[in-house]
PDB file of N, H, CA, C and O in Angstrom:
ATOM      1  N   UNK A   1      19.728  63.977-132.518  1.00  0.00           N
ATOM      2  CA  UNK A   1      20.908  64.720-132.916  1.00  0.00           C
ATOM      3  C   UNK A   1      20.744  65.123-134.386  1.00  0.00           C
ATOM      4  O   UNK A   1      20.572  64.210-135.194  1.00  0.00           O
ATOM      5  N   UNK A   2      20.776  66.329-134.802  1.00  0.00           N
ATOM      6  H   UNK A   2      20.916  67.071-134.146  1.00  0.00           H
ATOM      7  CA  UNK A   2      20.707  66.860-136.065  1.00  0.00           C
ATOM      8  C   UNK A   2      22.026  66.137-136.582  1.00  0.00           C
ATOM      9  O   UNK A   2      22.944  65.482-136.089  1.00  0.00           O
ATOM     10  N   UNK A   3      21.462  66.812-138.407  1.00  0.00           N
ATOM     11  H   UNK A   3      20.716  67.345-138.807  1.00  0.00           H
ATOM     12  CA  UNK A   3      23.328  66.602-139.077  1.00  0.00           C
ATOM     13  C   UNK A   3      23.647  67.526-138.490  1.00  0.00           C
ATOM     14  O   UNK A   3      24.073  67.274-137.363  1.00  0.00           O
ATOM     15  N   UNK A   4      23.626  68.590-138.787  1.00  0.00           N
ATOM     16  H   UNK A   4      23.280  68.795-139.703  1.00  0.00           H
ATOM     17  CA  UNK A   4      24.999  69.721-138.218  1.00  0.00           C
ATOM     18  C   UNK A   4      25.346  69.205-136.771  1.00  0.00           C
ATOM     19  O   UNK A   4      26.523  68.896-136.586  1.00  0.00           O
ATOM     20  N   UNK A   5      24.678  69.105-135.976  1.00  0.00           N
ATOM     21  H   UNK A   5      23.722  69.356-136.126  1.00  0.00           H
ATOM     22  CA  UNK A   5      25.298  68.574-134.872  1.00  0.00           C
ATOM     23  C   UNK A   5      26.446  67.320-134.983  1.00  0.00           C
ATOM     24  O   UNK A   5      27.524  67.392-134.393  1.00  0.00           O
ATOM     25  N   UNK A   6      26.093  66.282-135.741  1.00  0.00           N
ATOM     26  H   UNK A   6      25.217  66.224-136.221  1.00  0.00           H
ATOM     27  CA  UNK A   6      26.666  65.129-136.323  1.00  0.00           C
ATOM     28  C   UNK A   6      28.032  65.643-136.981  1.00  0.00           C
ATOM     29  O   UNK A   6      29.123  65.284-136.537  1.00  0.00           O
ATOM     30  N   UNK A   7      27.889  66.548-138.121  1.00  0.00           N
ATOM     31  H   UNK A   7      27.003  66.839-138.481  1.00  0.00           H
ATOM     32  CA  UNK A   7      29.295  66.842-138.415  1.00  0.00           C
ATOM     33  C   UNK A   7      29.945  67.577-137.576  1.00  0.00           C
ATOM     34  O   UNK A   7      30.969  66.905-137.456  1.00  0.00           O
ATOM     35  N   UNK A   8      30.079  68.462-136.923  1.00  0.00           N
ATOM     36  H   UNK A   8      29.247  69.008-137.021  1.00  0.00           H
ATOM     37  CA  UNK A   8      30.415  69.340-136.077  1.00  0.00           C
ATOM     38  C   UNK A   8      31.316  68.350-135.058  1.00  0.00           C
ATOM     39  O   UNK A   8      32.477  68.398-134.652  1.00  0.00           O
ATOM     40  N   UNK A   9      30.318  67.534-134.876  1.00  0.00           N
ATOM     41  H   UNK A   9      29.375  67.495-135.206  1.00  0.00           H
ATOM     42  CA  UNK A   9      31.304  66.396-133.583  1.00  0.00           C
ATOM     43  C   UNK A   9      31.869  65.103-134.120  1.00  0.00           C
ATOM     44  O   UNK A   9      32.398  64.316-133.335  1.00  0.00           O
ATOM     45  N   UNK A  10      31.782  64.812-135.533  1.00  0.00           N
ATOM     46  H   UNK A  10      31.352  65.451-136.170  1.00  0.00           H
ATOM     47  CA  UNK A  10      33.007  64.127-136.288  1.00  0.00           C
ATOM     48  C   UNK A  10      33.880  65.024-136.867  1.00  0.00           C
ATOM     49  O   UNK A  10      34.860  64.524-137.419  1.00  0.00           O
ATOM     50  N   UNK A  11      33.765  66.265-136.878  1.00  0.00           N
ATOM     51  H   UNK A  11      32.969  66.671-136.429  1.00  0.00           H
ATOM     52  CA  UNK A  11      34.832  67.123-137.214  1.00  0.00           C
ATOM     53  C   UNK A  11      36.092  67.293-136.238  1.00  0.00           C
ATOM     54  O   UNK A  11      37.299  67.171-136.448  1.00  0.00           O
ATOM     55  N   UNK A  12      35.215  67.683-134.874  1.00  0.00           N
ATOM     56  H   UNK A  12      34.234  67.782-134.704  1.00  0.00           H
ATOM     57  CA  UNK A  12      36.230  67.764-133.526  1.00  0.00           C
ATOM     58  C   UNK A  12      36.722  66.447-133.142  1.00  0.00           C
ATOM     59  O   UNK A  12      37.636  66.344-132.325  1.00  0.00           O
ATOM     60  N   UNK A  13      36.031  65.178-133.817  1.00  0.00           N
ATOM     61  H   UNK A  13      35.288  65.261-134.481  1.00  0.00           H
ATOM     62  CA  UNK A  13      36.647  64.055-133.215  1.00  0.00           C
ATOM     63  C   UNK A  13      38.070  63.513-134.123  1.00  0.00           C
ATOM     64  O   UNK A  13      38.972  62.728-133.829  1.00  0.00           O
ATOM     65  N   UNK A  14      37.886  64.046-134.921  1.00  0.00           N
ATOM     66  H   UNK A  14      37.154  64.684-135.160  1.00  0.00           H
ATOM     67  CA  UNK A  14      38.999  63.969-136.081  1.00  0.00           C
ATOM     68  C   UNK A  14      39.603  64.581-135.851  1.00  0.00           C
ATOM     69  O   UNK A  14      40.746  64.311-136.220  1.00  0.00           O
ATOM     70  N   UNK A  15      39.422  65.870-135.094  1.00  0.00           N
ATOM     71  H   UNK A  15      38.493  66.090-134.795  1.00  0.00           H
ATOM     72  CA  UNK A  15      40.726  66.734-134.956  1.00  0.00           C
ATOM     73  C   UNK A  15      41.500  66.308-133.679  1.00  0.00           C
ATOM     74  O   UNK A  15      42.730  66.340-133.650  1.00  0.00           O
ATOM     75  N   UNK A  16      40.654  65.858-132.497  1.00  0.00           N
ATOM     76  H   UNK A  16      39.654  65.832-132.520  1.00  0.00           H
ATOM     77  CA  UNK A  16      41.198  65.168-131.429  1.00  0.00           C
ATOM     78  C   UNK A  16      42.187  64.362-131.828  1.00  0.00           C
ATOM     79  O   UNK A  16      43.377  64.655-131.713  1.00  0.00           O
ATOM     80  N   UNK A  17      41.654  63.052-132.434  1.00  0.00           N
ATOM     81  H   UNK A  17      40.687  62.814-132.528  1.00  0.00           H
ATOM     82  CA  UNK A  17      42.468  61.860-132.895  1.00  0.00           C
ATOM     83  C   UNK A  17      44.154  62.711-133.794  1.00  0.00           C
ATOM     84  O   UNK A  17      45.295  62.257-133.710  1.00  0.00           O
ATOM     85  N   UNK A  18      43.784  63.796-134.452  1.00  0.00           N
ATOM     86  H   UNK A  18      42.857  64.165-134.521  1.00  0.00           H
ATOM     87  CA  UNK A  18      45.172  64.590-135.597  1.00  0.00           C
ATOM     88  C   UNK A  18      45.787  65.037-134.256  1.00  0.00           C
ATOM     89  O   UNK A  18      46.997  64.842-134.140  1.00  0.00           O
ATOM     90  N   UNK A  19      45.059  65.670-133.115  1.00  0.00           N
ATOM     91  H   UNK A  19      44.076  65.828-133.209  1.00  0.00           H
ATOM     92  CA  UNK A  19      46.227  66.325-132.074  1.00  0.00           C
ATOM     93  C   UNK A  19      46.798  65.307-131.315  1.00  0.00           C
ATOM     94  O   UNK A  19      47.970  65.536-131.016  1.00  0.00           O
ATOM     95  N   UNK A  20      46.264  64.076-130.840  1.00  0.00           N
ATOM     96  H   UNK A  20      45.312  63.889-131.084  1.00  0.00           H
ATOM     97  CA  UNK A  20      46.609  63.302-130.012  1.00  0.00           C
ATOM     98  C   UNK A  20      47.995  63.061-130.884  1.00  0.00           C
ATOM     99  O   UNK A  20      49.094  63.443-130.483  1.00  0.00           O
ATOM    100  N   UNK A  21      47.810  62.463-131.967  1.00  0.00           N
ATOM    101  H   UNK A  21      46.917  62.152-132.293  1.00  0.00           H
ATOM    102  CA  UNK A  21      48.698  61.466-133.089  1.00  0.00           C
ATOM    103  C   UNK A  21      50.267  62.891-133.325  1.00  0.00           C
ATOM    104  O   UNK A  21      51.451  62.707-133.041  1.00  0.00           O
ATOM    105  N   UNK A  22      49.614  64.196-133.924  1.00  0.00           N
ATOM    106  H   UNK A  22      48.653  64.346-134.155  1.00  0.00           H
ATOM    107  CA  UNK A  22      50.950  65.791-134.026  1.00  0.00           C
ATOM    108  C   UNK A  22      51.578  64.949-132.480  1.00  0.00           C
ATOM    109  O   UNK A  22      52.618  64.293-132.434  1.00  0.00           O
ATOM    110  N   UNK A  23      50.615  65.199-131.300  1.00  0.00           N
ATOM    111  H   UNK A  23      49.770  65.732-131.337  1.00  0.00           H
ATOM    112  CA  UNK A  23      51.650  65.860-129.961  1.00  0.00           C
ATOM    113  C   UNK A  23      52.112  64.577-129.625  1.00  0.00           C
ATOM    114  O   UNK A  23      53.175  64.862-129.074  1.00  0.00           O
ATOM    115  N   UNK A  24      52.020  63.352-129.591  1.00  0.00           N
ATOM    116  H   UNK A  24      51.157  63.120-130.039  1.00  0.00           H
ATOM    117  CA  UNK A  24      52.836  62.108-129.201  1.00  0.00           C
ATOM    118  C   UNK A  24      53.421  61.782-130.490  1.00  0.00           C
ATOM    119  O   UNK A  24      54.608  62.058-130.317  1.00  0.00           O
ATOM    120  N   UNK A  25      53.324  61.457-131.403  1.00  0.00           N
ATOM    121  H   UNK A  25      52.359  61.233-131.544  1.00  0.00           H
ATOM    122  CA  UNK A  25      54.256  61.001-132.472  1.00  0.00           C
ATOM    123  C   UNK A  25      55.132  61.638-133.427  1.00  0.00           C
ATOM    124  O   UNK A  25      55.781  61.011-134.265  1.00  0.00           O
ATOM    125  N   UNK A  26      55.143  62.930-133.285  1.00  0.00           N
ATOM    126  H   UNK A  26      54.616  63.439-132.604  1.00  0.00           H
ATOM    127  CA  UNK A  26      55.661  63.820-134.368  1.00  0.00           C
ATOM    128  C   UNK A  26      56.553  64.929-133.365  1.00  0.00           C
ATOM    129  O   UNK A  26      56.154  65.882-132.697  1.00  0.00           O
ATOM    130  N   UNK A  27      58.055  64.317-133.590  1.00  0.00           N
ATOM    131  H   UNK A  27      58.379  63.543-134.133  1.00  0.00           H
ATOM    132  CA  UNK A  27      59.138  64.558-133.197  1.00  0.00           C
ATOM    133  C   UNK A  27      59.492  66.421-133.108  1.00  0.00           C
ATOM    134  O   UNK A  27      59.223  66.837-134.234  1.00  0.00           O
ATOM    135  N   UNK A  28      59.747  67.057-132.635  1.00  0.00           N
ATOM    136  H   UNK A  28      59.966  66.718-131.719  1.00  0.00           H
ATOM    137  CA  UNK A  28      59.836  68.620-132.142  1.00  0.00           C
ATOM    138  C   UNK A  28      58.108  69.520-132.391  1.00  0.00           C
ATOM    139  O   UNK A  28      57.827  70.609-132.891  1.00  0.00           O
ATOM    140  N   UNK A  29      57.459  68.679-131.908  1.00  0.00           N
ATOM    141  H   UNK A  29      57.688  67.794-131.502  1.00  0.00           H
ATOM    142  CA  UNK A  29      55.847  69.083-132.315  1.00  0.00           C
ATOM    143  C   UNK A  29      55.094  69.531-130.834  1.00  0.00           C
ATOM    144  O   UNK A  29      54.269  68.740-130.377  1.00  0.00           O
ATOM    145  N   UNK A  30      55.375  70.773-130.105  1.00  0.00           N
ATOM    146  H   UNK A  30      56.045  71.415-130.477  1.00  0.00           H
ATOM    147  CA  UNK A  30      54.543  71.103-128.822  1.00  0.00           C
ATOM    148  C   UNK A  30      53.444  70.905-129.218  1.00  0.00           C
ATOM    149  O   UNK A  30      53.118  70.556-130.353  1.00  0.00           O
ATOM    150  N   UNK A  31      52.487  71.202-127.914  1.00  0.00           N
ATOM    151  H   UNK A  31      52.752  71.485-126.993  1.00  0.00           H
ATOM    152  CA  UNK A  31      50.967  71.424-128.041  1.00  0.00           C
ATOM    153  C   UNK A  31      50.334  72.015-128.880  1.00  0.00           C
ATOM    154  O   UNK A  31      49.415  71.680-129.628  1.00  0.00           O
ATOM    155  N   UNK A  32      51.090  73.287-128.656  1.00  0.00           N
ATOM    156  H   UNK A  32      51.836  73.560-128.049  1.00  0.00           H
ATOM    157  CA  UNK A  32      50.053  74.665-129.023  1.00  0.00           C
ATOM    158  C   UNK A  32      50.324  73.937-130.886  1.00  0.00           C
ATOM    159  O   UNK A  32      49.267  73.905-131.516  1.00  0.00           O
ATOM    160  N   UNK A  33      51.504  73.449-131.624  1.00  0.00           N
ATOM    161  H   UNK A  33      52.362  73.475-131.111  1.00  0.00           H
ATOM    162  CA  UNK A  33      51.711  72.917-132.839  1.00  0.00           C
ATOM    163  C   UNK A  33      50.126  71.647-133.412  1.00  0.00           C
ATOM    164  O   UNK A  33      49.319  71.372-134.300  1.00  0.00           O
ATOM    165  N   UNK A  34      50.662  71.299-131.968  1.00  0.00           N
ATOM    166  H   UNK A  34      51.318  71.522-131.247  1.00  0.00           H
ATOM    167  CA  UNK A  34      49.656  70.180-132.869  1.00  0.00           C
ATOM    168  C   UNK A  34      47.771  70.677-132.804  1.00  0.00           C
ATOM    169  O   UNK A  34      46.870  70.510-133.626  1.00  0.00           O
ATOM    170  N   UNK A  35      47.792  71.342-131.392  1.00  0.00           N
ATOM    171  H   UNK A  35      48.524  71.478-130.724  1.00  0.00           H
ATOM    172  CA  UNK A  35      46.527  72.209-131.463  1.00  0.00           C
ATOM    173  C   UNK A  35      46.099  72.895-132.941  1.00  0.00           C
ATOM    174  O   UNK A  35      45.053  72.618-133.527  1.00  0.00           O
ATOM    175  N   UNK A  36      46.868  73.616-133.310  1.00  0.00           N
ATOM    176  H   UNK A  36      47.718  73.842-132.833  1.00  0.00           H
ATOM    177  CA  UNK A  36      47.116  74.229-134.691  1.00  0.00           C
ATOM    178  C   UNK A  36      46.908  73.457-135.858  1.00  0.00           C
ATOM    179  O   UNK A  36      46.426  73.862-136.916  1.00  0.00           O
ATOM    180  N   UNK A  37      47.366  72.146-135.552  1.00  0.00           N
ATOM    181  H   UNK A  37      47.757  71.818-134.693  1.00  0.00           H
ATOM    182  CA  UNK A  37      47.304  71.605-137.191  1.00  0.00           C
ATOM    183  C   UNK A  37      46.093  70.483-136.786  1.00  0.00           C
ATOM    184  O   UNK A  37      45.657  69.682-137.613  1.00  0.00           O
ATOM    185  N   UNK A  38      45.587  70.561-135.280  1.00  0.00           N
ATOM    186  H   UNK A  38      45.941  71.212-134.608  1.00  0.00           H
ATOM    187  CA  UNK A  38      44.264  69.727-134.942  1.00  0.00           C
ATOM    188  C   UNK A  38      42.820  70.345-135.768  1.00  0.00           C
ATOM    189  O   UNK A  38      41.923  69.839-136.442  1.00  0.00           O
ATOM    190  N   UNK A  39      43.204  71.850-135.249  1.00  0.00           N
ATOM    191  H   UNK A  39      43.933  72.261-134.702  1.00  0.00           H
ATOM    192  CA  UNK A  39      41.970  72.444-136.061  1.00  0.00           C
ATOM    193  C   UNK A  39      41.909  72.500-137.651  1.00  0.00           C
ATOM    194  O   UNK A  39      40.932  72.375-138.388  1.00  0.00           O
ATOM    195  N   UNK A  40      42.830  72.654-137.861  1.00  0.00           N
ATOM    196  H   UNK A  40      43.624  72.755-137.262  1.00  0.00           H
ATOM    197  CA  UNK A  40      42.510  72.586-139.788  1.00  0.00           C
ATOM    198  C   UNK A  40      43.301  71.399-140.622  1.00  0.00           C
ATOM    199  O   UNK A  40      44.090  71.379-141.567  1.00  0.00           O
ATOM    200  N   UNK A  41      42.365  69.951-139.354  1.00  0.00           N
ATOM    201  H   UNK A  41      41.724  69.968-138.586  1.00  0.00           H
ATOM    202  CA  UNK A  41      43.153  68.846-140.186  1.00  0.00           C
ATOM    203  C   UNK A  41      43.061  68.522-141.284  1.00  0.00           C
ATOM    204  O   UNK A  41      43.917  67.747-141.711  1.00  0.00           O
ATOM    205  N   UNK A  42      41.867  69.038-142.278  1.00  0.00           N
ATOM    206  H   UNK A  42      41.172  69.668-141.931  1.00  0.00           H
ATOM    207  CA  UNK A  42      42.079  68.327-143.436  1.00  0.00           C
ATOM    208  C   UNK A  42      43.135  68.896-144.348  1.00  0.00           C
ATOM    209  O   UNK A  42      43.788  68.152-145.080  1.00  0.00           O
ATOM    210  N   UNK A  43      43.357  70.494-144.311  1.00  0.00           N
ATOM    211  H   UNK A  43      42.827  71.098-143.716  1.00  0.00           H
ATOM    212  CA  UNK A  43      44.865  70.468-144.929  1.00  0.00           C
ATOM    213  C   UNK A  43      46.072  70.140-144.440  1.00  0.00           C
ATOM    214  O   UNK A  43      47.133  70.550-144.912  1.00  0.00           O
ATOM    215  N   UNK A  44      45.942  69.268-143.321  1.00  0.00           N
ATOM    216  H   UNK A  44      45.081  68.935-142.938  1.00  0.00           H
ATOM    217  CA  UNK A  44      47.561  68.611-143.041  1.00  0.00           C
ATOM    218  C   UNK A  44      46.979  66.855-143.754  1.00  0.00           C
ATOM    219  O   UNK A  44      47.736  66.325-144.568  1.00  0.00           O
ATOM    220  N   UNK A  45      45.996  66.305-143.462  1.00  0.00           N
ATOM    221  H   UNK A  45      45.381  66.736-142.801  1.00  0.00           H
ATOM    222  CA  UNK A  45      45.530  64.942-144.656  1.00  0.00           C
ATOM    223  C   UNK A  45      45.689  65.261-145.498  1.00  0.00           C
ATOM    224  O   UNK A  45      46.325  64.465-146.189  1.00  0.00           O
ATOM    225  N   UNK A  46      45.404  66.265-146.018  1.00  0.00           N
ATOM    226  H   UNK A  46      44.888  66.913-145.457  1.00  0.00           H
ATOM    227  CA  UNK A  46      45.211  66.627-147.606  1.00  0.00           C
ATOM    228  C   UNK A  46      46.243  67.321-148.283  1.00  0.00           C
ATOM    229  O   UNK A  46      45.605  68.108-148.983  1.00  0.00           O
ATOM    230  N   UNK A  47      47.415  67.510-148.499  1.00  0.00           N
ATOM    231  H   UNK A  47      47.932  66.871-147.930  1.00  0.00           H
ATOM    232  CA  UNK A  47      47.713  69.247-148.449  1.00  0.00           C
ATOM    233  C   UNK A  47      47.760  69.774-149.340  1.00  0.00           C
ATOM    234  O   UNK A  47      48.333  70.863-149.354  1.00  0.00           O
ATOM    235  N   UNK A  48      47.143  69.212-150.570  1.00  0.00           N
ATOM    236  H   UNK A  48      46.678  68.327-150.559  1.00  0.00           H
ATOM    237  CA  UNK A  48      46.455  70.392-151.299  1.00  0.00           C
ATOM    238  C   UNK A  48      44.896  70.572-151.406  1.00  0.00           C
ATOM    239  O   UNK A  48      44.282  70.882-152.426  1.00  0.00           O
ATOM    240  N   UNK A  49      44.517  70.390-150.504  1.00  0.00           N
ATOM    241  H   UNK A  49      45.016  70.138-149.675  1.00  0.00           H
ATOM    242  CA  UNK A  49      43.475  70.882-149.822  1.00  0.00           C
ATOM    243  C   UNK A  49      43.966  72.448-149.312  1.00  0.00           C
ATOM    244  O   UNK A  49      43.296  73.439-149.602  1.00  0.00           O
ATOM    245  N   UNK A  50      45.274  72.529-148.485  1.00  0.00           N
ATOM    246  H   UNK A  50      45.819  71.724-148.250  1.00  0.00           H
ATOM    247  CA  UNK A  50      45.876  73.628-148.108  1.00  0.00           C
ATOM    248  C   UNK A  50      46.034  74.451-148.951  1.00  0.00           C
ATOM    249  O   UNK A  50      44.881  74.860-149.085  1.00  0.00           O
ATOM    250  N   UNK A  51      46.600  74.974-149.595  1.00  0.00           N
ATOM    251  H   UNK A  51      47.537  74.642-149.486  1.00  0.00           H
ATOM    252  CA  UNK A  51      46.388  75.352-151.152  1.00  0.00           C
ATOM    253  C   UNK A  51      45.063  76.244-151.313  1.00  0.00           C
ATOM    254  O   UNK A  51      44.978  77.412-150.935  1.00  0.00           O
ATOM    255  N   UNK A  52      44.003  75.479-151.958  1.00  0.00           N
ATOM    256  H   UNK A  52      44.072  74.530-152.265  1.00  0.00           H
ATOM    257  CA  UNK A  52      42.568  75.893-151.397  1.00  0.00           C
ATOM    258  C   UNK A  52      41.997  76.759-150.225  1.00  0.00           C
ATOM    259  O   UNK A  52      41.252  77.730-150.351  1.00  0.00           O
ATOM    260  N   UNK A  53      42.354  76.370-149.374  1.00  0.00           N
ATOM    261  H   UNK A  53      42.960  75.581-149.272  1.00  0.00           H
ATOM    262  CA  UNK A  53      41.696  77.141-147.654  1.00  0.00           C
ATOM    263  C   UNK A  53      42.096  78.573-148.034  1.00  0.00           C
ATOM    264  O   UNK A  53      41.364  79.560-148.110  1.00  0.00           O
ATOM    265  N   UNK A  54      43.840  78.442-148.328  1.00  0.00           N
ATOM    266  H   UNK A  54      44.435  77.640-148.266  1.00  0.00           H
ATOM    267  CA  UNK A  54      44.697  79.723-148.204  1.00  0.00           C
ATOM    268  C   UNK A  54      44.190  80.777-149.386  1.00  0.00           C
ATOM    269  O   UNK A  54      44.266  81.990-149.191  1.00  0.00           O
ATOM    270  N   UNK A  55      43.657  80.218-150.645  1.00  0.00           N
ATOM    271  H   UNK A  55      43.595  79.233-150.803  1.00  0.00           H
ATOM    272  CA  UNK A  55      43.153  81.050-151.857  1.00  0.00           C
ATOM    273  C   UNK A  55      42.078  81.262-151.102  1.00  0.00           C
ATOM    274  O   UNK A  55      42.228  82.372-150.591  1.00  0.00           O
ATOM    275  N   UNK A  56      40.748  80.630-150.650  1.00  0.00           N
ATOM    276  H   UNK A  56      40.627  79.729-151.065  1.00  0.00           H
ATOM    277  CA  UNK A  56      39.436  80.964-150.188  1.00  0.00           C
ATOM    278  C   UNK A  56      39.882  82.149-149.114  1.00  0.00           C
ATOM    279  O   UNK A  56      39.382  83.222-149.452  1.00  0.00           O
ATOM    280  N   UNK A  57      40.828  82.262-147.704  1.00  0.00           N
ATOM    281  H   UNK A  57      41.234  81.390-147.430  1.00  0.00           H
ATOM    282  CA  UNK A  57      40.898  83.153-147.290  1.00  0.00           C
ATOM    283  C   UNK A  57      41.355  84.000-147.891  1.00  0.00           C
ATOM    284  O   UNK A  57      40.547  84.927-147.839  1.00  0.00           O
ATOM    285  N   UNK A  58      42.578  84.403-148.723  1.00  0.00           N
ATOM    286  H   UNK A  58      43.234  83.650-148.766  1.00  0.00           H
ATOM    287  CA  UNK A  58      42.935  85.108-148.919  1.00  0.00           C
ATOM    288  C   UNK A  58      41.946  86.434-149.960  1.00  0.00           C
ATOM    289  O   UNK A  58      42.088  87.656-149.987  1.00  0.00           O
ATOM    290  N   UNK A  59      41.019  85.578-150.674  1.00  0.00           N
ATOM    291  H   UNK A  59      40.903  84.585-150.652  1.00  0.00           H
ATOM    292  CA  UNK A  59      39.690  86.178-151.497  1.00  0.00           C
ATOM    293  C   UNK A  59      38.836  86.618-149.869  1.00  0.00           C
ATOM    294  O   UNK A  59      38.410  87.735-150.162  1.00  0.00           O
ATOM    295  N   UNK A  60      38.648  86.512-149.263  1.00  0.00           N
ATOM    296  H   UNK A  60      38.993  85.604-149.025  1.00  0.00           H
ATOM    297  CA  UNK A  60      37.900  86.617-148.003  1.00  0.00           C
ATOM    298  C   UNK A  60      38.330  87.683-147.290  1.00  0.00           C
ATOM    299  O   UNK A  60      37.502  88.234-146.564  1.00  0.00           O
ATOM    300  N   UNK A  61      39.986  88.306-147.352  1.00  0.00           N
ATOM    301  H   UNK A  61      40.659  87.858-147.942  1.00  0.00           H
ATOM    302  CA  UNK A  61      40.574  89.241-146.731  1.00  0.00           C
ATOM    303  C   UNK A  61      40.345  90.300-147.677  1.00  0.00           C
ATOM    304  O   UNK A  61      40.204  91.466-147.310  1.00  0.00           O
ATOM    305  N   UNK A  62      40.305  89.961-148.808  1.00  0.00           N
ATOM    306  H   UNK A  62      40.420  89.013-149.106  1.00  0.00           H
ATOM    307  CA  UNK A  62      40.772  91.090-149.873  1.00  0.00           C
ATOM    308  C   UNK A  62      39.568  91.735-150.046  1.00  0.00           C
ATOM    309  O   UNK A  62      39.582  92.964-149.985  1.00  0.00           O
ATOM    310  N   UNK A  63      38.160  90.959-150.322  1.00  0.00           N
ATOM    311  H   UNK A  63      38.149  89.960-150.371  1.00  0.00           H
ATOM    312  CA  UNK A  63      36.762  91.705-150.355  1.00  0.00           C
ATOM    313  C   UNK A  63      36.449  91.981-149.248  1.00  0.00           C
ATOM    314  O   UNK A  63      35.485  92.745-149.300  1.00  0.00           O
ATOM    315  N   UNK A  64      36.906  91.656-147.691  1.00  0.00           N
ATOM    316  H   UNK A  64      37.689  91.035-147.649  1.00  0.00           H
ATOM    317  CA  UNK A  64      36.209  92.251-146.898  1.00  0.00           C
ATOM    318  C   UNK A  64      37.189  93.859-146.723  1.00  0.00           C
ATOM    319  O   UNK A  64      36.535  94.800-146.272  1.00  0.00           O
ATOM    320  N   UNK A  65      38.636  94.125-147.059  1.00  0.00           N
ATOM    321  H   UNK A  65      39.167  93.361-147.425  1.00  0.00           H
ATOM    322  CA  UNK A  65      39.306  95.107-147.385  1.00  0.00           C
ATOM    323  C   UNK A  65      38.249  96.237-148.209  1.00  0.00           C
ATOM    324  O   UNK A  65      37.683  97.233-147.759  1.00  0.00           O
ATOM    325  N   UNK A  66      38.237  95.629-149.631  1.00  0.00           N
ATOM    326  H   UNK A  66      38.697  94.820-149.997  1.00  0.00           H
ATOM    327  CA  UNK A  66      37.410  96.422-150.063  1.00  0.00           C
ATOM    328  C   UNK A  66      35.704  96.937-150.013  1.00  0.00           C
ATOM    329  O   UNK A  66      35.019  97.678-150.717  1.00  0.00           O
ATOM    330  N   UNK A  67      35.488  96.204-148.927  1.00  0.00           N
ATOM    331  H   UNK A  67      36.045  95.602-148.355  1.00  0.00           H
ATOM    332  CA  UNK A  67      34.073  96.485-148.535  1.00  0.00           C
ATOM    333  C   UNK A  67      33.957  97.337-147.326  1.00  0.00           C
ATOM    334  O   UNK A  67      32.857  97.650-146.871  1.00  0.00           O
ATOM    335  N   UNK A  68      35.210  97.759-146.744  1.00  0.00           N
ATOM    336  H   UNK A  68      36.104  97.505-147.114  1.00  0.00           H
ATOM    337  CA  UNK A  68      35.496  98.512-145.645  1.00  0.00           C
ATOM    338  C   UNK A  68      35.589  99.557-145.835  1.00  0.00           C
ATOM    339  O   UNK A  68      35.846 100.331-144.913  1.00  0.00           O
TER     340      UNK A  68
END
């Protein structure tokens, strides 16, 4: 098993464990919610990590705008 393979599947296993924990323990939280905050768990651990993601995309929308 490579690393990338290695992180890739402690990434999804972390996100498993964040959706299991959103959709049973976290009170008005459907699926599709906790699906959502499964995939980009480290800014719901972190949340200013969140912060970050949202500046990196938002630089990511704006140059691919102007490269269009």
């Amino acid at each position: 098993m490579t690393l990338k393979a290695k992180l890739i599947a402690g990434y999804g296993g972390v996100g498993v464990l964040v959706l299991l924990y959103q959709w049973i323990f976290v009170s008005g939280a459907s699926f599709g919610v906790a699906f959502g905050k499964a995939l980009v768990w480290p800014a719901v651990i972190f949340p200013a990590l969140g912060g970050f993601i949202g500046a990196i995309l938002l630089i990511a929308i704006l140059v691919a705008i102007y490269l269009a």
